[in-house]
N, C-alpha and C positions, 0 to 999 in steps of 0.2 A: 672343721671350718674355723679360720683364725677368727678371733671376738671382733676387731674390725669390720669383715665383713659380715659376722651376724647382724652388727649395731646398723653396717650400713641398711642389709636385706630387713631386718626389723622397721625401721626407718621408711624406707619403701613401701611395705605392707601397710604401716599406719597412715600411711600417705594417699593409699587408694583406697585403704575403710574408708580415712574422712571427705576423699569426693566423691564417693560412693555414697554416702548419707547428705553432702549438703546437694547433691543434684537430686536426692529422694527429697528432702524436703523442701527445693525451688520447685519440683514439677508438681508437689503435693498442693502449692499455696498458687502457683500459676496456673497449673489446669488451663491448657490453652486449647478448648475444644474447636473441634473441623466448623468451617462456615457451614450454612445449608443454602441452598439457592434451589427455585422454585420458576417458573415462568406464570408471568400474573396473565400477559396477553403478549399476540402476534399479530398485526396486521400487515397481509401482504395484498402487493396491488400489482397491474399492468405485468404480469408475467407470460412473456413470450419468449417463443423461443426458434431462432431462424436457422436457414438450415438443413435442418433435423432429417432430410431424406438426403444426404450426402453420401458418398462412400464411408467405412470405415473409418478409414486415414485419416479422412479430410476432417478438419475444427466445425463447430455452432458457434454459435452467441447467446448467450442466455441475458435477457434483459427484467429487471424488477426491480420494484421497490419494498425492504422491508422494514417495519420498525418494529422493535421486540424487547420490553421491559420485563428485565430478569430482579428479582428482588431477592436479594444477599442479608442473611440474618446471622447474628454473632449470637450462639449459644454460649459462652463464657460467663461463670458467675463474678467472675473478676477482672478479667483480661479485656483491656479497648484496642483496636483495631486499625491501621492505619493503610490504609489502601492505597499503594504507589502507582501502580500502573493497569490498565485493563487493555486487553488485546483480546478481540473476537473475529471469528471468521466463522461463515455459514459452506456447509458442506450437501453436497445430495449423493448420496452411494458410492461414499466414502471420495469422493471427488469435487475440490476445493469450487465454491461458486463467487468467491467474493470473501475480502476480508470485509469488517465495518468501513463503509465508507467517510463517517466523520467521527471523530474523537465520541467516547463515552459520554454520555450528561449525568451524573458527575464524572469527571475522566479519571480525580483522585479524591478522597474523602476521607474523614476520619468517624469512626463509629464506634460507641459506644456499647458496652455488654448488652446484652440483652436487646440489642434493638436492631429494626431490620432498615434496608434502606433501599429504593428501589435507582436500578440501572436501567437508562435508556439508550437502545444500541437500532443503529441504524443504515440501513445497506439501498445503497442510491445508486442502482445500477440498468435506468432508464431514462431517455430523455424524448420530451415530446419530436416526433420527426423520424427516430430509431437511432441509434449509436450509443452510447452511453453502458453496452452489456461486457458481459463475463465470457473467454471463451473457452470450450470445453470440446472435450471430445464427443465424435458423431454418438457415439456408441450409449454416453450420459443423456444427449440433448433426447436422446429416441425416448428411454426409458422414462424422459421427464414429460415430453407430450404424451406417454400414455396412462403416466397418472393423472393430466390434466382434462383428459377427454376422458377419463373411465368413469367420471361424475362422483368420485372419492373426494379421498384425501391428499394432500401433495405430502411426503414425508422429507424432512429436513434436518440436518442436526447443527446444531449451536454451539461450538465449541470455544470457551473463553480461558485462555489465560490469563492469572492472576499475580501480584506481587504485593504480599503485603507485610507487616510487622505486628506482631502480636507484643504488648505492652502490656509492662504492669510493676509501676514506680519505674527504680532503676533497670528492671529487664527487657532486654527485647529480644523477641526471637523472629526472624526473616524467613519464609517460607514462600512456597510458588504453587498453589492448587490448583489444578486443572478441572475447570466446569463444564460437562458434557450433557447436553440439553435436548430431547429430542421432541420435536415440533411436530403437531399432525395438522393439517390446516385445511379444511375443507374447502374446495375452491370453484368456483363457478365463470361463466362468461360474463365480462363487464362492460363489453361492446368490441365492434366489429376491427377497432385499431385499439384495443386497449390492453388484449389481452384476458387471462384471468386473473382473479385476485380471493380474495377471503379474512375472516376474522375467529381468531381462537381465543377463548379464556380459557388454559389450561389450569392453573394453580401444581399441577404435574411437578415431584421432585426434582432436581436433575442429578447426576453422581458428580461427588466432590472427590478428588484424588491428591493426596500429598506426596 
């Protein structure tokens, strides 16, 4: 091999030792550990659901209200946290019921290591009189009257997308975690046009996925 290209490939070599040790020692001093999310509580109200003896084919409507405060903890001994955007939507057997009907409270935040901060997410898809629902297929609406009448639980999953920026001095890293929540909400009759509704304090993990 002519000495040019040895000095070149030498040159090379030293090139990706040394970013090979300064990304060991950014990840060492950054340590930018997965968020944790939890569900502190769920209340749901006025859940009905019309319909629901249709053919196959044909749509329901599913109508409810829910409100559901997920609280997001930043395990980092160093790294703060800047939360750009939140997108949630509520699902029942794997079939979409509703995205969040109003912006997150906070919708974007910024959080500090070590500290948790609670999200309030909110799904307003009932109105006094009836309209205001979700529609879905015959086949979802069925299986949802018969968790409501079995005198259980209603099962639900909470699915939130995330964007945020992990920080720390000059560094940032941009990532999208997907938070997967699932709800069990015991629910009972709340009157004759009301529906059923219920209250959970889970504290229940959810899974965090990068």
């Amino acid at each position: 091999m002519p000495q040019g290209e040895r000095r070149c490939c030498g040159g090379f070599c030293a090139l990706l030792v040394t970013a090979g040790l300064v990304v060991l020692i950014y990840w060492a001093i950054f340590q930018p550990h997965h968020i944790r999310a939890t569900v502190d509580s769920a209340v749901l109200s006025n859940l009905t659901v019309s319909n629901s003896n249709a053919s196959s084919a044909a749509a329901a409507a599913v109508s409810y209200d829910l409100t559901v405060s997920l609280r997001l903890y930043n395990p980092s001994v160093r790294v703060n946290i800047y939360y750009d955007a939140i997108d949630a939507e509520l699902r029942f057997r794997d079939a979409v019921v509703g995205p969040a009907a109003n912006d997150t409270s906070p919708s974007v935040f910024y959080q500090r290591r070590k500290t948790s901060e609670v999200v309030k997410m909110e799904f307003d898809y009932w109105r006094p009189g009836g309209g205001g629902g979700v529609t879905v297929g015959s086949d979802v609406a069925r299986e949802l009257v018969k968790e409501t009448r079995s005198g259980g639980a209603v099962s639900l999953e909470l699915d939130v997308d995330v964007r945020v920026r992990y920080v720390f001095r000059m560094f940032k890293l941009r990532l999208k975690p997907r938070i997967r929540c699932s709800l069990s909400i015991p629910v009972k009759t709340e009157g004759r046009h009301r529906g059923f509704g219920g209250v959970v304090a889970s504290g229940d993990r959810c899974s965090v996925k990068y």
